[in-house]
Every structure is written in structure tokens, then in C-alpha cells.
C-alpha positions as CSV (number, residue, x, y, z in Angstrom):
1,X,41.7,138.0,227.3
2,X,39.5,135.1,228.2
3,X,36.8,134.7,230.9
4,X,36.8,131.1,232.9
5,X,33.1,130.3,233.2
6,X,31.4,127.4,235.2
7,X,28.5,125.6,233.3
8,X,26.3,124.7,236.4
9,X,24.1,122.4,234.6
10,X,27.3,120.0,233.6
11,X,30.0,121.3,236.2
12,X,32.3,122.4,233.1
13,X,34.5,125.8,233.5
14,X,35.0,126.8,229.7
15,X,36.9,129.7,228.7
16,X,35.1,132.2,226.6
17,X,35.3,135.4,225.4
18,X,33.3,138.9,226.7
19,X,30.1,139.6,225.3
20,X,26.8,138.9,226.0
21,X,23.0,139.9,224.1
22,X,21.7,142.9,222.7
23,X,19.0,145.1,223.8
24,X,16.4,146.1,222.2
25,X,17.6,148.7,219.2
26,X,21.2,147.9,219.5
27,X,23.5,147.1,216.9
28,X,26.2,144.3,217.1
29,X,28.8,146.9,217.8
30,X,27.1,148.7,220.1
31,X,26.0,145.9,222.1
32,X,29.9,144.4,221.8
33,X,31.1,148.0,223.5
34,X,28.4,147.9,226.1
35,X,29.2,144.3,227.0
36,X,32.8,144.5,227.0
37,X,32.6,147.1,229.5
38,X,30.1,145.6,231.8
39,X,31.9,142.6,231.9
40,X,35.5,143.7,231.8
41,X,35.3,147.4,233.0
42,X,37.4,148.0,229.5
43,X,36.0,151.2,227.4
44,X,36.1,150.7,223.9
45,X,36.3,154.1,222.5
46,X,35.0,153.9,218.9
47,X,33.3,151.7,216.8
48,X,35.6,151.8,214.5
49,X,38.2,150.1,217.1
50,X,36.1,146.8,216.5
51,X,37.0,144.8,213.6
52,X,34.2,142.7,212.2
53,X,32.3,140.6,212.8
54,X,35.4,137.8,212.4
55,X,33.4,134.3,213.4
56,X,30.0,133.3,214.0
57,X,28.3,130.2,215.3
58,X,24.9,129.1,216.8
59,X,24.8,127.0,219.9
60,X,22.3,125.4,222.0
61,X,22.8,125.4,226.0
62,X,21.3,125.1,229.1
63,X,22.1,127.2,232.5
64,X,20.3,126.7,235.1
65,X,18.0,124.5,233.7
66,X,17.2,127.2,231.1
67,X,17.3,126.3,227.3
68,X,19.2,129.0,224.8
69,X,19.5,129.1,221.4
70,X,21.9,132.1,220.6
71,X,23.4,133.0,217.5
72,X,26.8,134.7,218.2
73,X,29.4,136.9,216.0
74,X,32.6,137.8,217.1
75,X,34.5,140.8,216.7
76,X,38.5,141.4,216.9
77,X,39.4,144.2,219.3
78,X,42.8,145.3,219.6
79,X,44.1,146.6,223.3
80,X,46.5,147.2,225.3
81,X,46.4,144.6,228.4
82,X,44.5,145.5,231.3
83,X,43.1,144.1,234.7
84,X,39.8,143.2,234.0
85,X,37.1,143.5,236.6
86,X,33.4,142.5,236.2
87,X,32.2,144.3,239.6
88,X,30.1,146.2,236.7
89,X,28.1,143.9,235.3
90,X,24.6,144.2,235.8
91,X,23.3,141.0,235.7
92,X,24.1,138.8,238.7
93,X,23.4,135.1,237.1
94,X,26.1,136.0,234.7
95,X,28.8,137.4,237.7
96,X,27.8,134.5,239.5
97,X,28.9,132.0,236.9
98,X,32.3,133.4,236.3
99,X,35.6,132.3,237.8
100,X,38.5,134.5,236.8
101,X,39.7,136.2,233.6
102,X,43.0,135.4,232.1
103,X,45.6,136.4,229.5
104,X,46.7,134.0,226.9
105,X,49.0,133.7,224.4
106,X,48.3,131.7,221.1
107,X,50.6,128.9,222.2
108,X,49.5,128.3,225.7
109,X,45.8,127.9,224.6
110,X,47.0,125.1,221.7
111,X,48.8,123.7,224.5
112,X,46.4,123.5,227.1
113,X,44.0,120.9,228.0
114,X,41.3,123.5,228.9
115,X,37.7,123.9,227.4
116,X,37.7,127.1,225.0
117,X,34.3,128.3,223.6
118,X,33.8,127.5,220.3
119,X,35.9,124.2,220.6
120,X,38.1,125.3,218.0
121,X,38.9,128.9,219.0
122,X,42.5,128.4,219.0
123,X,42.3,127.2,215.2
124,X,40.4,129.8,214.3
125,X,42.4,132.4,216.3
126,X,45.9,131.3,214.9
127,X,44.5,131.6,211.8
128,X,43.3,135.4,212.8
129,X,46.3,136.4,214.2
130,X,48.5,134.9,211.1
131,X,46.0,135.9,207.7
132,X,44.6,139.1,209.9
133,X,40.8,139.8,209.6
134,X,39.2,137.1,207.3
135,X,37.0,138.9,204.0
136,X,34.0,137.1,204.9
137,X,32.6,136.2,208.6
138,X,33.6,132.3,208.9
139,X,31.3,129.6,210.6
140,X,33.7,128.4,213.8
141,X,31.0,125.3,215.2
142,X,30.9,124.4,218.2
């Protein structure tokens, strides 16, 4: 489950998936859980139902006309689907940027012609889904 995005600074709509920063104290899991559930409304009941972290990368953005330089991970949480709902989330800059959510399947990503954040998540996500969990958190770029 993805979440269209628009970038307002270029016009794009990317597809990305929930998460968002940590506060202050929080571990990665914790702040994956939290995030998850403002964004989505999903609960994720234990930490132990997030595998990971999977993939990292660093990118450098602007919204807004604000510069970020973020360092991400990823994490692999298994679910059931559900009808996500970001009516929770807290912070409006981020409800006000994001257009829809949306099921995929592995194929329909490869196949579409849509922006997915990093550029190569359906690589790296075939390759998760095929070879399970990788032993070491791998680099995914862009």
C-alpha cells in the first residue's frame, strides 16, 4: 500500500510509502508504528511485526521551498489489506500534500509509468518479495 504524493515545488505526484521522522527518544520501530498509524489509521500491534530495517537511502528535497536532507530505512510489514485513511495525521503540510492511497501488486508497479520513491522500488521490492528479508540493510538510491 502506496501513498500518491504531489511535490509542490516541481508539480510531480510520486508514490511512496508511510512513514515520516522520529521524535525525540524514539527508536526506528517505534517511530515506523507511530507513523504508520497517523498516516494510514493502521495499528501495528508489536514490534516484532516489523521486519527490518530492509532498505535505506539518503535523499535531498525541497517542499515548499524548504531544503531536507533525510536519511530513510525501510521496514517490511506484513498485513492484511485495509482502507487506509490519513484523517489522523497530525501534521497538516503532510495531509495537504497527499492525493490518495492505493494497492499494488508487484506487476502493476513494473508496469506502470508512474513515479515510485526510491526510483527503483519495484526492483528492490521484487527482489523482497522473491529472496524474503535481505541479511543486511541494502542501499536502494534514489
Amino acid at each position: 500500500m502506496l501513498i500518491r504524493t504531489h511535490i509542490p515545488d516541481s508539480g510531480a505526484l510520486i508514490w511512496l510509502a508511510p512513514g515520516g521522522g522520529l521524535e525525540a527518544g524514539e527508536d526506528p520501530k517505534t517511530g515506523l508504528i507511530r507513523e504508520v498509524a497517523e498516516e494510514t489509521r493502521l495499528q501495528i500491534a508489536h514490534h516484532t511485526d516489523v521486519v527490518g530495517p530492509v532498505w535505506h537511502r539518503r535523499q535531498k528535497f525541497h517542499i515548499h521551498g524548504q531544503a531536507y536532507d533525510q536519511t530513510e530505512q525501510y521496514f517490511l510489514v506484513v498485513t492484511a489489506k485495509f482502507e487506509a485513511d490519513s484523517s489522523a495525521n497530525p501534521a497538516q503540510q503532510e495531509k495537504d500534500i497527499f492525493r490518495g492511497f492505493r494497492w499494488w501488486s508487484l506487476d502493476d508497479i513494473l508496469a506502470s509509468e508512474d513515479i515510485f520513491v526510491p526510483l527503483t522500488f519495484g526492483q528492490h521490492l521484487r527482489n523482497l518479495l522473491e529472496d524474503g528479508p535481505p541479511p543486511f540493510c541494502i542501499d536502494v538510491g534514489r
